[in-house]
C-alpha positions as CSV (number, residue, x, y, z in Angstrom):
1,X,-4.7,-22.6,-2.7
2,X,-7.7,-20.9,-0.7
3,X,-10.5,-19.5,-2.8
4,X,-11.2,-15.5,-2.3
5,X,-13.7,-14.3,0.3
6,X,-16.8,-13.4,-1.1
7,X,-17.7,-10.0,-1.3
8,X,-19.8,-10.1,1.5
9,X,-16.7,-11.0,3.9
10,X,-14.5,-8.5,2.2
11,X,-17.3,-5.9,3.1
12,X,-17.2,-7.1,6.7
13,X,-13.6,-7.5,7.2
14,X,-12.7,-3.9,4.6
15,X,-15.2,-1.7,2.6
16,X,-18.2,-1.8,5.1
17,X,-16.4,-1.5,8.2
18,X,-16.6,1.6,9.9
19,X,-14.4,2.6,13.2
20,X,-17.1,3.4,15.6
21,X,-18.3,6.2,18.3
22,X,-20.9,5.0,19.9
23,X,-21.6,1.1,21.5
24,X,-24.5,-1.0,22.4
25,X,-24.5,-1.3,26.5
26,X,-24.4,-5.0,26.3
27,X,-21.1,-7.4,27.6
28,X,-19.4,-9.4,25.3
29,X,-18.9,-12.7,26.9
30,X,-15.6,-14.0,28.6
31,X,-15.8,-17.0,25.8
32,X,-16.1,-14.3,23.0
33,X,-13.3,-12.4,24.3
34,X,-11.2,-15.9,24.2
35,X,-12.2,-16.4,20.8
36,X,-11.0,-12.9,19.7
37,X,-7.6,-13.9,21.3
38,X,-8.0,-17.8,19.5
39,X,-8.0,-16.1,15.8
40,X,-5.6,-13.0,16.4
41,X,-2.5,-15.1,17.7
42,X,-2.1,-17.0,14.5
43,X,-1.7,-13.4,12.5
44,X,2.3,-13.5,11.7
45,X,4.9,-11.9,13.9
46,X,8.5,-11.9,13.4
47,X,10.5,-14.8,14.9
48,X,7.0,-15.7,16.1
49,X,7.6,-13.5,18.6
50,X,4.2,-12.1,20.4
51,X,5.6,-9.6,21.6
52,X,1.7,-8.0,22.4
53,X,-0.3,-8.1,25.5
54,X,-3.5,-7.2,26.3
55,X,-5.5,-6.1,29.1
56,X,-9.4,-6.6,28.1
57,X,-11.2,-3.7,30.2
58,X,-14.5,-4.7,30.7
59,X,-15.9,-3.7,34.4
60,X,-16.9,-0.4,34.6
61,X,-14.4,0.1,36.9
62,X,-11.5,-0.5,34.8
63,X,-13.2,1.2,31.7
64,X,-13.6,4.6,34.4
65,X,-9.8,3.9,35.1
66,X,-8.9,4.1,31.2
67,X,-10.8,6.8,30.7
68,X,-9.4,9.0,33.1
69,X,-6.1,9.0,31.4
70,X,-7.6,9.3,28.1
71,X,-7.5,12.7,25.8
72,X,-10.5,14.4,24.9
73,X,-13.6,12.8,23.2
74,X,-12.0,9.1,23.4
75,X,-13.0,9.6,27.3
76,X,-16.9,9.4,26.7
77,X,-15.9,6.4,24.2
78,X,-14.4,4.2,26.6
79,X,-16.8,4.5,29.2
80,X,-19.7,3.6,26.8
81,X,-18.0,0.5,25.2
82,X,-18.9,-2.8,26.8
83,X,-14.9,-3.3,26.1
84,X,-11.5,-1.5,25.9
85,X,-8.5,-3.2,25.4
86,X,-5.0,-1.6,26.0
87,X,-2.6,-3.5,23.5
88,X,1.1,-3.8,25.3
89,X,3.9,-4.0,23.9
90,X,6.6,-6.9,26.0
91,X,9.6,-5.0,26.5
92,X,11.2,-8.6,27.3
93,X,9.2,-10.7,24.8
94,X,12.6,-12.2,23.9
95,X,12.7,-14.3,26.9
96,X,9.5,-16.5,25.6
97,X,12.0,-17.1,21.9
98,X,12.6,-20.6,22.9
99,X,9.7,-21.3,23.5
100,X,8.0,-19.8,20.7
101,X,10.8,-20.0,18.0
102,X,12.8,-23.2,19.5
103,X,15.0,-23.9,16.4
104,X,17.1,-20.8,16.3
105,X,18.9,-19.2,19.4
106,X,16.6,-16.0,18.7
107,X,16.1,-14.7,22.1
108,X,20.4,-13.8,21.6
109,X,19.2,-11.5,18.4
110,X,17.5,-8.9,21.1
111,X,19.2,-10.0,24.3
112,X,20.9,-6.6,25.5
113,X,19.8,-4.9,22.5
114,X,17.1,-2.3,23.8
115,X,16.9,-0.5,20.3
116,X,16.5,-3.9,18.6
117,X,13.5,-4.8,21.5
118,X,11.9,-1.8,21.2
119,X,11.8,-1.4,17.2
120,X,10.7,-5.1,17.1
121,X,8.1,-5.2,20.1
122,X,6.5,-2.3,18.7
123,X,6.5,-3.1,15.1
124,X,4.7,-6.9,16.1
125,X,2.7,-5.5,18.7
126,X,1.2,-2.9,16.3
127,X,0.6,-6.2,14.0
128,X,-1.2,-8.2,16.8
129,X,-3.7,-5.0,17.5
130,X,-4.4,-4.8,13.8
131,X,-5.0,-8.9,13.5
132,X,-7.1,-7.8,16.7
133,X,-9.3,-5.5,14.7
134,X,-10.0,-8.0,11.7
135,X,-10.8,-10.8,14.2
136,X,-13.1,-8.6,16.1
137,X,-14.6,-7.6,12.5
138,X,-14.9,-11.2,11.3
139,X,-16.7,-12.4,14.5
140,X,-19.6,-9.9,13.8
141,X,-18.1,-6.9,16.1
142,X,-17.3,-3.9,15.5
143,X,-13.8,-1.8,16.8
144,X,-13.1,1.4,17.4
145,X,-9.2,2.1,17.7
146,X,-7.4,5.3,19.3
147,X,-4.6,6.3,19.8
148,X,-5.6,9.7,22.5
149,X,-4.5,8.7,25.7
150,X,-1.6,9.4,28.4
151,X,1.0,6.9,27.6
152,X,2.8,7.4,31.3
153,X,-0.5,6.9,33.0
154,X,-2.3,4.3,31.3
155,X,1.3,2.6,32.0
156,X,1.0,3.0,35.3
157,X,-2.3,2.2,35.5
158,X,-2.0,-1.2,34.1
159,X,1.5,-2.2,33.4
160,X,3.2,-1.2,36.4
161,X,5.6,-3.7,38.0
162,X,6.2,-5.2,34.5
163,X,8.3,-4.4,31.4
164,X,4.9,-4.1,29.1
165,X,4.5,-0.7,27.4
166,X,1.3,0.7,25.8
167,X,1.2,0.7,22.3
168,X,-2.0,1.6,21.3
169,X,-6.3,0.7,22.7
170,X,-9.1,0.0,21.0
171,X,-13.3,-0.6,22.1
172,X,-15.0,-3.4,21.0
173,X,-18.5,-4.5,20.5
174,X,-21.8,-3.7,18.3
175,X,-22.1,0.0,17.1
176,X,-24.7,1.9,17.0
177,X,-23.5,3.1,13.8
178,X,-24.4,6.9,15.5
179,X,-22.1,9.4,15.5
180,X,-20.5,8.3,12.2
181,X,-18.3,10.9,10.1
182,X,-19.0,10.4,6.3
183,X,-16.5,8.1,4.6
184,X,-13.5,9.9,4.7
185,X,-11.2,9.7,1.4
186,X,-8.2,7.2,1.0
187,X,-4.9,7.7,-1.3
188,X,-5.5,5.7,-4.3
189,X,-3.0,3.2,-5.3
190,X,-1.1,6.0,-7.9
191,X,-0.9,7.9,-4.8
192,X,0.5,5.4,-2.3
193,X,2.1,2.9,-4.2
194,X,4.4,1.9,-6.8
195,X,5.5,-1.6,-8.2
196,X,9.3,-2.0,-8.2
């Protein structure tokens, strides 16, 4: 059994953390960006799966790229951030299942399938962008998710000639801690939740 985070972490990771407008100029480092990817892959997918990729937009010309198929304010955002990542989602992750989930024929649960893929590859992909988020948060950094962009261009953009989708992109990197909304409220547990 592992001990509980101290508060301080939990604050970090949950009650402190604030999605965030406005970026410090300064690059992250390739090796930090490594180490983002290092933590996230060991957050649970189904079948072990992975089904996620991600493109880590950090030259200005990739960020401008983004940005011009973004909606609205999130334009501004991705061209201050020192990093945007656009979180895929493998619309033939099932042909790495041997390899990732070798004691079970797995990759014949999905194979043909496309309603099965594409419930699955979004549902773990969505999962790898949050475990994105709380590694990002627990190496000091600070994310800013959105989900205000043109699908069919970012797509083509970036994933064209493959079977990867966009799911969902997110900056990364010190706030400024400008430009912040007041906490906004959340459901309380009466609200949301119920124990069976």
């Amino acid at each position: 059994m592992h001990s509980p985070l101290p508060d301080s972490a939990l604050e970090q990771l949950f009650t402190e953390a604030r999605t965030q407008y406005d970026w410090e100029p300064d690059p992250l480092p390739e090796t930090l960006i490594r180490q983002l990817y290092e933590l996230l892959k060991f957050g649970p997918t189904a079948a072990n799966s992975n089904p996620a990729r991600f493109i880590f937009c950090t030259s200005t010309e990739a960020r401008a790229k983004l940005a011009s198929v973004s909606s609205g304010n999130n334009e501004g955002k991705i061209r201050l951030a020192p990093l945007t990542v656009i979180i895929g989602m493998d619309m033939e992750f099932h042909e790495k299942l041997p390899e990732l989930f070798p004691h079970a024929d797995a990759r014949s649960w999905f194979a043909g399938n496309e309603p099965a893929i594409r419930e699955s590859s979004f549902r773990n992909s969505s999962l790898q962008g949050a475990y994105l988020i709380m590694a990002a948060r627990s190496l000091g950094l600070d994310a800013g998710p959105m989900s205000g962009f043109d699908k069919a261009g970012v797509d083509a953009a970036f994933w064209a000639g493959t079977k990867v989708e966009t799911n969902f992109i997110c900056s990364i990197g010190k706030g400024t801690g400008q430009k912040l909304f007041p906490r906004l409220p959340r459901l309380s547990f009466e609200d949301a939740c119920r124990i069976a």
